[in-house]
Structure formats: structure tokens, C-alpha cells
C-alpha positions in Angstrom: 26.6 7.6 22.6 25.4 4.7 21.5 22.7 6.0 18.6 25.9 8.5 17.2 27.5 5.9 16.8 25.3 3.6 15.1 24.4 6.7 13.2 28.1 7.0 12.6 28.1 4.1 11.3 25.6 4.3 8.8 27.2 7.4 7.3 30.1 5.5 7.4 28.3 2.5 5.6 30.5 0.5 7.7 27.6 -2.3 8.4 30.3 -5.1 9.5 28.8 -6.1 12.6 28.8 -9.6 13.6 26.4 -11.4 16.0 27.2 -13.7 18.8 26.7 -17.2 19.3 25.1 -17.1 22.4 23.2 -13.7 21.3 21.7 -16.0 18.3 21.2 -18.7 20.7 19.1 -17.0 23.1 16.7 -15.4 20.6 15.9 -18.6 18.6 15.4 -20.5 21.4 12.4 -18.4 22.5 10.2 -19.3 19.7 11.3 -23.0 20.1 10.0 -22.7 23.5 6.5 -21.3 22.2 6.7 -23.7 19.4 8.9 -26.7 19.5 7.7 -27.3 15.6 8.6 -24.1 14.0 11.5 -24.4 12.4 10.7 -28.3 11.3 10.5 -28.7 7.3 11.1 -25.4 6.5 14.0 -23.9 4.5 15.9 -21.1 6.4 18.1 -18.4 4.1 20.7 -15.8 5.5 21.4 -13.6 2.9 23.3 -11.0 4.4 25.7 -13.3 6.4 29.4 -14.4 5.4 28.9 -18.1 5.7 32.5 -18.8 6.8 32.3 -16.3 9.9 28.8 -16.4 10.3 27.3 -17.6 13.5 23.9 -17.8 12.3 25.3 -20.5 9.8 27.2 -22.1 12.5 24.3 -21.9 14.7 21.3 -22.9 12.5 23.9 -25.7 10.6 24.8 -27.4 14.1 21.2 -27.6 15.3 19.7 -28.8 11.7 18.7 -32.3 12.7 17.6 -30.8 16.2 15.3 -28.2 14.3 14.2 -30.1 12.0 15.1 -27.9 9.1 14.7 -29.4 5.3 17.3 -26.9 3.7 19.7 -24.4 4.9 21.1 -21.0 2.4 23.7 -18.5 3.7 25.0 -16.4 1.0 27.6 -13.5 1.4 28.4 -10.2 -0.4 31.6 -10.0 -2.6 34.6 -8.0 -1.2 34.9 -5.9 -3.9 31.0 -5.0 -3.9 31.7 -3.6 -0.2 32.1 -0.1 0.7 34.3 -1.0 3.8 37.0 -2.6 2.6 39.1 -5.2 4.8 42.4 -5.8 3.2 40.3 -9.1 2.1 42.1 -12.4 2.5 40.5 -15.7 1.5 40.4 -18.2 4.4 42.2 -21.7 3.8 39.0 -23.1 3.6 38.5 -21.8 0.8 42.0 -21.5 -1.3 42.4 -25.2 -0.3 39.4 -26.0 -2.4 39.9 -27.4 -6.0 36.9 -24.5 -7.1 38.8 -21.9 -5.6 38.9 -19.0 -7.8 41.5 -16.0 -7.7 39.3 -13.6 -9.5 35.7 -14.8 -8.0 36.3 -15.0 -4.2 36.7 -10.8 -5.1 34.3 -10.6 -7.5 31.4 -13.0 -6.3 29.6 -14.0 -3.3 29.5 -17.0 -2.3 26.7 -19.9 -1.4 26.7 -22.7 1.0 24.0 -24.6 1.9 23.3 -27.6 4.0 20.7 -30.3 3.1 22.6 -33.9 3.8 24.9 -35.8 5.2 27.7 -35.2 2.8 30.2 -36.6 5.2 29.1 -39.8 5.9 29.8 -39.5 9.6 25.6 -40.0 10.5 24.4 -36.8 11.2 24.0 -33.3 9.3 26.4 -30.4 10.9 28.3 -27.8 9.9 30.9 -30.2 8.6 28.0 -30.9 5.7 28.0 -27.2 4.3 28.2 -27.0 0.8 30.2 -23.9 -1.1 30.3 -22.4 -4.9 30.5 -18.9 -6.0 27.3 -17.1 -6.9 26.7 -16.3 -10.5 26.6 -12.0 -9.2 28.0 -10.6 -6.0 25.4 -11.6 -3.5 23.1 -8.1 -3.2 20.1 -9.5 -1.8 18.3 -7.1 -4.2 19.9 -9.1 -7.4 17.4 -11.7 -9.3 19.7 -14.4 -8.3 18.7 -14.1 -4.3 15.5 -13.3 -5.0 15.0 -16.7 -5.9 16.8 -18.0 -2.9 14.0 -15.2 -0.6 11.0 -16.6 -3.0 12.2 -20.4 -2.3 12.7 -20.4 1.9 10.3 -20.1 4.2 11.7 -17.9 7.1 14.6 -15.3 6.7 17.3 -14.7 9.7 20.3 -12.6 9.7 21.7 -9.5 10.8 21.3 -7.0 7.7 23.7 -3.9 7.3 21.7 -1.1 9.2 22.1 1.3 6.7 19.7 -0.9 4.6 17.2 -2.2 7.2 14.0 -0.5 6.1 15.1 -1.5 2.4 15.9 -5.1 3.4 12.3 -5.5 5.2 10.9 -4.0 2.8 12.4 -6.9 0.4 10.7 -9.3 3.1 7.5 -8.1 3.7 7.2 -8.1 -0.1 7.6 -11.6 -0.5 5.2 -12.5 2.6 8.1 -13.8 4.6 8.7 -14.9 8.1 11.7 -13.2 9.5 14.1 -12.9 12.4 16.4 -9.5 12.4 18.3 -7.3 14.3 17.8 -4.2 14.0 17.9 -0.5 15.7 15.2 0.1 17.8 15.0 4.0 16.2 13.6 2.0 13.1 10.4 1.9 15.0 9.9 5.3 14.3 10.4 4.7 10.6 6.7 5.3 9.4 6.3 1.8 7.3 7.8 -0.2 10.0 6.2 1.7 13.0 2.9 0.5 10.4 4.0 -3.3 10.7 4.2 -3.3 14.1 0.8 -1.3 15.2 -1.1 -3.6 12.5 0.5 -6.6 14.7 1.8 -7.7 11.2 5.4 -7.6 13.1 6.8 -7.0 16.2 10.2 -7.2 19.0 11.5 -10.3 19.7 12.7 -11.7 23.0 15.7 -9.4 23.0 19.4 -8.9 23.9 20.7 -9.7 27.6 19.7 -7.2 29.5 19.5 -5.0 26.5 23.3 -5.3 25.9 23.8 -6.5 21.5 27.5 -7.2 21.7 29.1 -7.5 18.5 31.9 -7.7 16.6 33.1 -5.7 14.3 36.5 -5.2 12.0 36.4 -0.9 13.1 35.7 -2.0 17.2 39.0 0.2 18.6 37.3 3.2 16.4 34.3 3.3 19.5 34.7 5.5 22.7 35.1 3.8 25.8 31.9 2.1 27.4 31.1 1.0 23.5 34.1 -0.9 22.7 35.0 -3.6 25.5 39.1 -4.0 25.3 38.5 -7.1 26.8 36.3 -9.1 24.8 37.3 -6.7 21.8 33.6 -6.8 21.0 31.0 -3.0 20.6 28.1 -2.7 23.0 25.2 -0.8 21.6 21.9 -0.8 23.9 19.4 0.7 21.2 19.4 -2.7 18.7 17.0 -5.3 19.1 15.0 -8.1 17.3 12.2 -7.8 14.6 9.8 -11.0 14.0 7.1 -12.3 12.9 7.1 -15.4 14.4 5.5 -15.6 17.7 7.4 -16.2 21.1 5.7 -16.3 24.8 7.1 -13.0 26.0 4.8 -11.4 23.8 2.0 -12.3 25.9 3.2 -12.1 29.5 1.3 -9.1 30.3 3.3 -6.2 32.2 2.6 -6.3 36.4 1.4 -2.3 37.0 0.3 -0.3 39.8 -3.0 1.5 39.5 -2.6 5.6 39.0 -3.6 5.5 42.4 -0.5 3.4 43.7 1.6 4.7 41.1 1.1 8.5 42.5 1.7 7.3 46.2 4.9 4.3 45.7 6.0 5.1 41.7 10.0 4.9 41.7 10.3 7.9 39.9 10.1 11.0 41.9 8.6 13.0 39.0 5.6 10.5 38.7 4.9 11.3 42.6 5.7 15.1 42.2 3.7 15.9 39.4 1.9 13.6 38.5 0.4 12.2 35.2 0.2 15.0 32.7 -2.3 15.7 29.8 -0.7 17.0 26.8 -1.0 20.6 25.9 -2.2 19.4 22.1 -3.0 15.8 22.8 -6.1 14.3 24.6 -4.0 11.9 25.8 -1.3 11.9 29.3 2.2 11.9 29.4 3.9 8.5 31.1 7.2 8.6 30.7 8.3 5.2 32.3 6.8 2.1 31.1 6.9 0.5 34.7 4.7 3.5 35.6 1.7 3.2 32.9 -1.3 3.3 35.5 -3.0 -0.4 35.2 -6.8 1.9 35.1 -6.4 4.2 32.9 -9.1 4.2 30.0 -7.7 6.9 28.3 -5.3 7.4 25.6 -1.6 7.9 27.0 1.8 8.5 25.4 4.7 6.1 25.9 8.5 5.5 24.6 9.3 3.6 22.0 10.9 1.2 24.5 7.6 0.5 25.6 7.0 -2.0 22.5 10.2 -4.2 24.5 7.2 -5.4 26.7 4.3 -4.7 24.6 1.5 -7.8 24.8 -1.3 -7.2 22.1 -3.5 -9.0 24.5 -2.5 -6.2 27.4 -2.5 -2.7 25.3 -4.0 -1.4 22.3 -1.2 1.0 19.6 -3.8 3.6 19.1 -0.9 5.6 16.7 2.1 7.8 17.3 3.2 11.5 17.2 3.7 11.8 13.4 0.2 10.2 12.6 -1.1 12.8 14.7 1.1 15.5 12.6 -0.3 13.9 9.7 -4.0 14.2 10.4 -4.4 10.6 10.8 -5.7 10.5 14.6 -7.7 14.1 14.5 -10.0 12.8 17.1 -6.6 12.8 19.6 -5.9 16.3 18.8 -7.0 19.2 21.6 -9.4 21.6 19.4 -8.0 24.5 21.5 -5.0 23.9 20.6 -3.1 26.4 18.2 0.9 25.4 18.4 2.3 22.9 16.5 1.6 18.8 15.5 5.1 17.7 15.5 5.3 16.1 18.5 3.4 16.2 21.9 3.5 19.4 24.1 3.2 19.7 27.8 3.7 23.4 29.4 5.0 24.3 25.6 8.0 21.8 25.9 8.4 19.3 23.0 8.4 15.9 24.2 10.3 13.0 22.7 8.8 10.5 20.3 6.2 8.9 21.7 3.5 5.9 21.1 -0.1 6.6 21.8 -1.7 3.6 23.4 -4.7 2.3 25.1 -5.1 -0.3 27.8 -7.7 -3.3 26.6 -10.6 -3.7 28.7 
């Protein structure tokens, strides 16, 4: 239900979703854990984040002198530019303000950074931000946030989903660190599934027991067990966290049973049954569960996507995945005997769901 809907959503290029505090919170405070220094000095843009509603800002802004940060940009998409539209209303925030601008707060996005004590209360907060309209209407693909990409150091938001391989693709182009949120079927995309087997990328510490809450303006549109009436907030379990910075749980390696064990105390009853399965077209087994990936096996074996959730480089090897195997990338994987098709992997002639081929590291 949940990857219709997100799919829905796309087609719908309704990309409002809005992150929580404590979601935000939890994530960044990973990589401060791995490295207490990583956000000091540097200058931290969110360019797909309205900075008024934003948690991101709120977050990153309250926790600037804590962080160390030298300069913080959140920048936001005009109104107009959108292709939900909101019946828009500008906050009072804004129409209080002598730059308020009938015509802009449409028409532009806006800018507010945070670099000083503006308020003369001692300390740098949220209170600090300053606003102005931007010159255009805040597409991070425009000249004018370019600038802003080519002049921070790390990049953090939530980007619409409908643009996430375009938006990491304006990233990676820059040489970028990043933080993101996005669906976990982008792994399967094949320029980001190449990020993350060249260990140029890969999932951050992740949502709450894989729950991304969010809000979201079309939340009563969701079925039941999506949208929440209580917290009035949509639950979708296939998101997660893309990075390049480094956090510990990256390294913990994953506690497994030998094939051995697996066969005689595995959880699932198909693992016991049946066993581990070679691949009709693959040199490679099936495991289907990655609680059950047999800590002595050399071989290659084929895992869910899920699996990179508690991937350590240090632990496992990505040999590939099922469409570099249709493409003639991994021949040496491929059963010679074989005369079906690449597509995917086969076992008994059934097609099995997108998998990654892996290795354990000796």
C-alpha cells in the first residue's frame, strides 16, 4: 500500500511531505555520534525546504552554536511555481515585515539564512534567521541556487520524490556531502544503485523502526494504516536516508547463524524446509531474509534491497544486481546452461524479485 501510494504521489506530483522534528533529530545525531566535528565550520544549505515550516531549519538553526556551523541557507519554491497548489496564504511573519511583497511571496522563493547574532540576546537561534525574496522562484536547478549548492559544504533536506534521482544527480555533480530522504525503490535506480555499490553513497541510520511519518497538506487522501487520524500525519515504511557522511551503524557488522544453524533454528520455515536455493540462471543462492544470510558462505548469494538497511562494507561485498546481470555486466554470474531469460533471477522457472548479489568478505 504504501509504494502505490508514494507512486501515487509522484503521478500526482504532490511532493508536499514534511519531515519530523524528532525524525530529523535522530538521523543527524548519528553522525554526531561518529563524529562530534562534522558539522563544525561548514555551511549547510536546504534547498528544497520552506524555511518558515521547515524543521530542518528549525532543527539545524537551534543547534548552530552546538554544531558548530559557520553559515546556514534554507531556500523555498514559489507557490505559483508548484504544481500542488494550497490555497497559498502568507504567514504573519512574513506580511508583518516592512519587505513584504504582494506579488513576490507568489512569484519568488524565498531565502533565509543564519550566520549571527542578529538579536542581540547572546546566542545564535532560530530567532537570528534572516529573510528576502530570491531574485527567481527557488528551483534548485536555476543559476541562482546553484551558487548557493557550489558555496556550502553539506546539503540536507527532504527533496520532492518525484525529482530524487534528478536532485542527486545535481549533488553528486557538485561533489557534495548530503543527507536525504528518499524511497528505498531508488536503489534500484541504476545510477544510484551505482553510488551505493562503489561505496561512493550509502543508507543512513534510518527511520524508527522503519516508520517515516510525515506530514502532508493531502494526509485524509491516504487509506487507513497510512494516514494516522490521530497525529494527522502519513506513515510510509519504504523511505529512508541517503548519505555520504559516515555514521557507526555502518560498521556494526550483522550477528548470523552459519548455513548449518540457519537450516536447523532459521525463523523462517521456508529456510528449514527448503533450504538455500541456487538460481536456475544465476551461480549464485537465493536468501530471501537478511537475518538468514549463512555467516560461511563464500559464494555469491542474492538478497533484498532491504538488505543495504544493515549493509557494513567491512562485513559484505555488492558484487552487482539483477539488471547488471541482464546487461551483460557480471557474465561470469550467469549459468552457461541457461537458455530463459536475464531479467531477473529464476528458481524452478519463477521470477524472483529484485535482488542484490553479494559476497561475504573473508
Amino acid at each position: 500500500m504504501a509504494n502505490s501510494n508514494l507512486t501515487s504521489a509522484k503521478n500526482a506530483k504532490n511532493d508536499e511531505f514534511y519531515t519530523q522534528y524528532h525524525d530529523i533529530e535522530k538521523e543527524i545525531n548519528s553522525y554526531l555520534e561518529y563524529d562530534p566535528n562534522v558539522f563544525k565550520d561548514k555551511t549547510i544549505l536546504m534547498p528544497c525546504d520552506d524555511p518558515e515550516w521547515s524543521n530542518f531549519t528549525k532543527f539545524f538553526a537551534q543547534n548552530f552554536e552546538r554544531f558548530g556551523l559557520k553559515k546556514l541557507i534554507s531556500t523555498s519554491y514559489a507557490p505559483d511555481s508548484k504544481k500542488f497548489k494550497n490555497n497559498y496564504q502568507p504567514t504573519l511573519f512574513e506580511v508583518n515585515d516592512p519587505q513584504f511583497d504582494e506579488y513576490k511571496t507568489k512569484k519568488n522563493g524565498k531565502i533565509f539564512t543564519l550566520t549571527r547574532d542578529k538579536s542581540g540576546d547572546g546566542k545564535i537561534d532560530v530567532n537570528d534567521l534572516e529573510w528576502s525574496y530570491l531574485k527567481g522562484d527557488g528551483d534548485f536547478r536555476s543559476e541562482e541556487i546553484k551558487k548557493m549548492r557550489d558555496e556550502a559544504d553539506i546539503i540536507i533536506t527532504n527533496p520532492p520524490f518525484s525529482l530524487f534521482r534528478e536532485f542527486l544527480s545535481w549533488i553528486i555533480e557538485a561533489d557534495k556531502q548530503f543527507v536525504l530522504i528518499g524511497s528505498m525503490n531508488a536503489i534500484t535506480y541504476k545510477e544510484i544503485f551505482a553510488l551505493l555499490k562503489a561505496d561512493k553513497m550509502w543508507l543512513g541510520n534510518g527511520f524508527k523502526a522503519g516508520n517515516a511519518y510525515f506530514a502532508s497538506p493531502l494526509s485524509k487522501d491516504y487509506a487507513d494504516g497510512v494516514y494516522d487520524k490521530e497525529t494527522g500525519l502519513v506513515k510510509f515504511r519504504n523511505c529512508c536516508w541517503y548519505t555520504n557522511l559516515d555514521h557507526g551503524k555502518r560498521h556494526q557488522p550483522l550477528a548470523l547463524m552459519t548455513m548449518k544453524d540457519n537450516l536447523k533454528f532459521s525463523k523462517h520455515k521456508d529456510i528449514k524446509e527448503n533450504g538455500y536455493q541456487n538460481y536456475d540462471n544465476y551461480n549464485a543462492i537465493e536468501v530471501s531474509y537478511t537475518d538468514a544470510i549463512p555467516s560461511d558462505y563464500d559464494g555469491i548469494m542474492g538478497v533484498p534491497i532491504s538488505f543495504l538497511d544493515k549493509y557494513s562494507p567491512e562485513q559484505f561485498e555488492i558484487v552487482g544486481s539483477d539488471y547488471e546481470v541482464k546487461e551483460g555486466k557480471l557474465p561470469e554470474i550467469v549459468n552457461p546452461n541457461w537458455q530463459g531469460k536475464l531479467d531477473r533471477g529464476y528458481i524452478n522457472g519463477n521470477r524472483i524479485y529484485s535482488r542484490i548479489l553479494i559476497r561475504r568478505k573473508k
